[in-house]
C-alpha positions as CSV (number, residue, x, y, z in Angstrom):
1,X,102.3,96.5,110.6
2,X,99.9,95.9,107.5
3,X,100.5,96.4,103.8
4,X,98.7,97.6,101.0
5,X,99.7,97.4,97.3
6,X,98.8,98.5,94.5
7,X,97.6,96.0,91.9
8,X,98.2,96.9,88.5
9,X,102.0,97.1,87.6
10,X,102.8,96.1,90.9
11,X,101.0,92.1,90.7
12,X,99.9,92.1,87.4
13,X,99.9,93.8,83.8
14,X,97.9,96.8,83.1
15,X,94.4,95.8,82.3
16,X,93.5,98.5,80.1
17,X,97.1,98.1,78.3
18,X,95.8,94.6,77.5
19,X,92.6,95.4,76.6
20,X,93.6,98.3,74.0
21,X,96.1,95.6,72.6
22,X,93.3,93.6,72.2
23,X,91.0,95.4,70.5
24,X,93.5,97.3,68.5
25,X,92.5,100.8,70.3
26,X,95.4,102.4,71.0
27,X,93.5,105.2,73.2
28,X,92.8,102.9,75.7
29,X,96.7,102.8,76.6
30,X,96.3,105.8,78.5
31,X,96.3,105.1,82.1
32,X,96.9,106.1,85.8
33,X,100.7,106.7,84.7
34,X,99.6,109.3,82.4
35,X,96.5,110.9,83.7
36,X,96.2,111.9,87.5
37,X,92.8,112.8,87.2
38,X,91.2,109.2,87.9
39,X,87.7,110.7,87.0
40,X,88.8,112.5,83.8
41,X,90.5,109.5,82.8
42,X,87.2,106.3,83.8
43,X,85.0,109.4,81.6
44,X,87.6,109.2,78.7
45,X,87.4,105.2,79.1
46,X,83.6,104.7,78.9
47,X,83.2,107.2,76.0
48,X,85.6,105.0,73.9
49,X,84.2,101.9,75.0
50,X,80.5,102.8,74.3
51,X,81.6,104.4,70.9
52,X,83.8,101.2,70.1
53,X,80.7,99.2,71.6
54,X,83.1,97.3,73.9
55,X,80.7,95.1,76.7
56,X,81.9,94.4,80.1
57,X,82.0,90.8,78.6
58,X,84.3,91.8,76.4
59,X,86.8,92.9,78.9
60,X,86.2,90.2,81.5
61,X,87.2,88.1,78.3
62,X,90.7,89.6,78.0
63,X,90.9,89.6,81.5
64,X,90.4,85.9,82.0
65,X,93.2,85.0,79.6
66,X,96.0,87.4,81.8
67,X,98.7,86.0,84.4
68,X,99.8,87.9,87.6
69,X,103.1,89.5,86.2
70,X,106.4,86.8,86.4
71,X,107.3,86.1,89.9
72,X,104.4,88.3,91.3
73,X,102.3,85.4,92.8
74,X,105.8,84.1,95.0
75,X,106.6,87.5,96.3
76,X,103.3,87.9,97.2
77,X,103.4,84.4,99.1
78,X,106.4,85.5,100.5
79,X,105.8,89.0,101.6
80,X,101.8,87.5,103.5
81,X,104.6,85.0,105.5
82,X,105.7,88.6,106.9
83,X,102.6,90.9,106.6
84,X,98.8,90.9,106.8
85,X,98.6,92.4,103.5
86,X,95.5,94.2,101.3
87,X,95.5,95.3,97.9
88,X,94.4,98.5,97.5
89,X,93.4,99.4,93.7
90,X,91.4,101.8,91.4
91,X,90.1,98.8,89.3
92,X,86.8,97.0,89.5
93,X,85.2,93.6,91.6
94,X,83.6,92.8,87.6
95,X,87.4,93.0,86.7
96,X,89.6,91.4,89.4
97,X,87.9,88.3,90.1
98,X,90.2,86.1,87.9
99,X,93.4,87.8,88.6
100,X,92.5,87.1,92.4
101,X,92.0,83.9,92.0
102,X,95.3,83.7,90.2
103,X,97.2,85.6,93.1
104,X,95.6,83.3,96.1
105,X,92.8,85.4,96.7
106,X,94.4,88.1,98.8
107,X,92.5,90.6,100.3
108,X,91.4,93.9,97.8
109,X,89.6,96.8,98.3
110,X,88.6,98.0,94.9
111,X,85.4,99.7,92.8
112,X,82.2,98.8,91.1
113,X,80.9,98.9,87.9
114,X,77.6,99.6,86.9
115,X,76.0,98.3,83.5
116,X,73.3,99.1,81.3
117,X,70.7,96.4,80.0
118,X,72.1,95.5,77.0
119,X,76.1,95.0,79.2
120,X,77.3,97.8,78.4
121,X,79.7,99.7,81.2
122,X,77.2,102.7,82.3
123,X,79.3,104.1,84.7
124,X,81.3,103.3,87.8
125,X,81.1,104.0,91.6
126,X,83.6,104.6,93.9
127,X,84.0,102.7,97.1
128,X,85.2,106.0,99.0
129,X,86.7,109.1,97.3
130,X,90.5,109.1,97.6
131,X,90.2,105.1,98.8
132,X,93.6,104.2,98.9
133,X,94.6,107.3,101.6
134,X,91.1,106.9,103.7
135,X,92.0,103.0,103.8
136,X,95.3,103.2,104.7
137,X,93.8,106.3,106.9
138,X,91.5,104.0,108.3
139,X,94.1,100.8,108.7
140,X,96.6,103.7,110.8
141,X,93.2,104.4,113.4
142,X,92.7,101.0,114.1
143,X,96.7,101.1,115.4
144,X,98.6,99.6,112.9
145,X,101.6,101.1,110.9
146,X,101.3,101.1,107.1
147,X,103.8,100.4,104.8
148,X,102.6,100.7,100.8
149,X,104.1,100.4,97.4
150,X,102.5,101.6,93.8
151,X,103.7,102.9,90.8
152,X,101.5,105.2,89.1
153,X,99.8,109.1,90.2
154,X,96.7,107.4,91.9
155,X,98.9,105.8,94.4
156,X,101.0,108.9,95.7
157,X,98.4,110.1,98.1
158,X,98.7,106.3,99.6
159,X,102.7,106.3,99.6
160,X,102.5,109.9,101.2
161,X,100.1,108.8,104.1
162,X,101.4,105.7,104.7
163,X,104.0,105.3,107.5
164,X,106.5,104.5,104.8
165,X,105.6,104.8,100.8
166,X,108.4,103.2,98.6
167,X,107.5,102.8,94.7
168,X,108.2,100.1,92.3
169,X,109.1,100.1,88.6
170,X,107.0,103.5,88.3
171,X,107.8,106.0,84.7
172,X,110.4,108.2,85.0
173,X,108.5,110.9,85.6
174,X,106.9,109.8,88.4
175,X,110.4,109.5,89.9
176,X,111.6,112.8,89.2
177,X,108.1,114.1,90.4
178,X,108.3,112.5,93.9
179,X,111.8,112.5,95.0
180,X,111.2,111.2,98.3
181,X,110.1,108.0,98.1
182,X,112.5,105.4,97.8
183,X,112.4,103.5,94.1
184,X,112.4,99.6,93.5
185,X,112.4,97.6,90.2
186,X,112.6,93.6,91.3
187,X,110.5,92.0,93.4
188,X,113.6,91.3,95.4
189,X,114.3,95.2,96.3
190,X,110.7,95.4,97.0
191,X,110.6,92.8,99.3
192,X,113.8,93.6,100.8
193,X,112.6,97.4,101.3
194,X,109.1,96.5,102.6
195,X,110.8,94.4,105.5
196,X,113.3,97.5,106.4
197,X,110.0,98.5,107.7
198,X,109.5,96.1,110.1
């Protein structure tokens, strides 16, 4: 049994949350809770950036000075005592590096960024379309069963092909959207329903 979580709202804050806090640009709130399209919504990000003349520097900088969310780092110590576990997430290598660090260095399986000359975010690349259902895809043909937690739209596909999907602390919509899986809002019920898999 292996399993793969999502990163942001599941171990730590929202990144763009932080950074639109930040900078004072409300826009950049939106995220994979709102907007299910993931390529509509990286195209709305760099437009903003680039008119805002946000760097990658400048985000790495907010980056560096965020914690794993409270109690995040111990249940992820706990639940690795119980699982091989991976981190699968929509974010960025340039952006995780810290946060990993923070966390233990788990395993992740993420996306890269691509700048211009002057460090400016040009555009991003996608390890694998769909990554989170071809890796827990992938995970399931080596012979393993996959259990996964997430919160937000871009994890549902992952949820639905893992062997058990349960979500934690996602929006009320997202709830009443997808009924089936079951919902968790501590680290305790999570941890407690990941191990009902075993």
């Amino acid at each position: 049994m292996i399993c793969c979580l999502d990163l942001e709202g599941v171990l730590i804050p929202e990144i763009w949350i932080n950074v639109a806090r930040k900078t004072g640009i409300k826009a950049l709130e939106v995220t994979t809770r709102d907007e299910p399209d993931y390529d509509k919504l990286m195209r709305y990000r760099l437009a903003i950036l680039k008119k805002e003349e946000i760097k990658l520097r400048d985000i790495q900088a907010v980056i560096r000075r965020m914690n794993p969310l409270p109690g995040a780092k111990e249940f992820l110590r706990k639940l690795r005592g119980k699982y091989q576990v991976i981190i699968l997430s929509d974010t960025y290598y340039e952006f995780a590096g810290p946060m990993m660090k923070k966390l233990g260095y788990p395993t992740l399986f993420c996306n890269w960024l691509m700048t211009d000359k002057k460090g400016f975010i040009a555009s991003y690349h996608l390890r694998q379309k769909n990554g989170k259902k071809e890796a827990v895809r992938g995970i399931q043909s080596l012979g393993f069963k996959v259990v996964a937690a997430g919160d937000s739209y871009n994890d549902i596909a992952m949820l639905r092909t893992a062997d058990r999907g349960i979500l934690f602390r996602p929006p009320e919509k997202i709830v009443r959207e997808f009924p089936k899986f079951p919902v968790t809002n501590t680290y305790k019920e999570l941890f407690s329903a990941l191990l009902k898999s075993i």
